[in-house]
N, C-alpha and C positions, 0 to 999 in steps of 0.2 A: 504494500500500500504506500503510494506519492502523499505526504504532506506539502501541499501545495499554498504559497500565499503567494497576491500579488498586492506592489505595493507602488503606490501611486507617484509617476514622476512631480520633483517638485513645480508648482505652475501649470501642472494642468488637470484642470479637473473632469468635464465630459472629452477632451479633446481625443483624437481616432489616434491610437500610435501603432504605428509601423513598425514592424519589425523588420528589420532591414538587413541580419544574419545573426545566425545563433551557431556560437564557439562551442563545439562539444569533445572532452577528453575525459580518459579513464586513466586516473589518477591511483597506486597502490605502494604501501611506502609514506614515507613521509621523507623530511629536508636530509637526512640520513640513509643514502641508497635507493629511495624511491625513486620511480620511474611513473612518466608522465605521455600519454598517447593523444591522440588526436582523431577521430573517428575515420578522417580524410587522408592518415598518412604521412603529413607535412609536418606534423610535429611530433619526435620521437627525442625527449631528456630523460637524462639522467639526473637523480637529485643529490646535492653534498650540501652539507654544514658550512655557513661561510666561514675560512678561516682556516679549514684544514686542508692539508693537500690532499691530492684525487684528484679524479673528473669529475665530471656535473657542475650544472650549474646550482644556483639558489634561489626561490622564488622571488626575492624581491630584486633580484639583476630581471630574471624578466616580465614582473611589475617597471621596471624601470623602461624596457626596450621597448614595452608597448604601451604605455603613455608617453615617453616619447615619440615615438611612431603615429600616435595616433594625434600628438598635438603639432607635429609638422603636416599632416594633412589639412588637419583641422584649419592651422593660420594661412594655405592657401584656400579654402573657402572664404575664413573672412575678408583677406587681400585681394582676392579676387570681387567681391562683393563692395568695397574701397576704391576698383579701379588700381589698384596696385601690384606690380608683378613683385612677387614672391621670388628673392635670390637663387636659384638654382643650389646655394653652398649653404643653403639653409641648414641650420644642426644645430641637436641638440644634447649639453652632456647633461643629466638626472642622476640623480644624487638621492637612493631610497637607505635611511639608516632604520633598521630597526633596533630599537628601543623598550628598554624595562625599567619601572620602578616596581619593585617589590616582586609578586606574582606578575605584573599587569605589562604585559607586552605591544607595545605600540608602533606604530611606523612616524617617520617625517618626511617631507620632501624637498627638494630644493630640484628646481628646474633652472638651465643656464643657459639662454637661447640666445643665437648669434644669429643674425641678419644681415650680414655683409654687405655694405654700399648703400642701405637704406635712410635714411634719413633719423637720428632717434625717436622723432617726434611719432614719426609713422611708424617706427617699428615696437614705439612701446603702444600704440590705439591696437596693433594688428594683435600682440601678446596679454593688452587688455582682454579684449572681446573674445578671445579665443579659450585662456583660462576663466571671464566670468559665464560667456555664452554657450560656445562652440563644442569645446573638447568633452568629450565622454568622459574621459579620465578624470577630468578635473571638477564635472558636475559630478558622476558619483563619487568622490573622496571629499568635497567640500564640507565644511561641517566636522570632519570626521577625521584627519590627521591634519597636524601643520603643515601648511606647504608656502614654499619662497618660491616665486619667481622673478628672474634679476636678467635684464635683457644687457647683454654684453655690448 
């Protein structure tokens, strides 16, 4: 039996949402040896403990790869939408520390986004809109860990 809840994006209340893909992996294991699949294939990890040697990666390297990933698409939507073209050299380095006081395990983030040859003015409206509107990443984790964004 699925225990199922859905739970409402924040700002909309009747509005139609679209599902637009849904990410599915079988996960078994944990950050210590586990292993990480992907229904389609395309994603086969290995999981390690940060800090020790081995292979694997760690979940929060790729938490990191794909909010980044997802906030460099993201600010050519907004830039595009601006009238602005979006640097080709566009990058970003993320910075996910995870964090404990006591029992209580938490994450932070710090995002470090370079715009090269952009204007600042224009490239911090483009890293506004994109971390308060746009990016997926950045709407679900708001509220919910600290995150810096600091446009280079």
């Amino acid at each position: 039996m699925t225990n199922q809840r859905t739970i409402a994006v924040a700002g909309s209340t009747q509005e139609v949402v679209k599902v637009r893909y849904t990410a599915r992996t079988h996960t078994s294991g944990g950050r210590r040896g586990g292993v990480s699949r992907s229904d389609d294939g395309r994603l086969d990890v290995k999981f390690s403990a940060p800090g020790v040697p081995g292979t694997g990666t760690n979940p929060e390297q790729l938490f990191a790869a794909g909010w980044s990933a997802c906030f460099i698409s993201a600010m050519g939507l907004v830039a595009g939408r601006m009238k602005i073209k979006l640097p080709p050299d566009a990058a970003i380095d993320t910075e996910i520390d995870l964090c404990n006081s006591g029992d209580i395990y938490f994450l932070r983030a710090r995002l470090n986004v370079s715009l090269p040859g952009l204007e600042r003015d224009a490239a911090l409206a483009i890293v506004d809109a994109t971390h308060r509107e746009t990016c997926a990443y950045s709407n679900a984790t708001r509220g919910n860990i600290d995150v810096t964004v600091n446009v280079l």
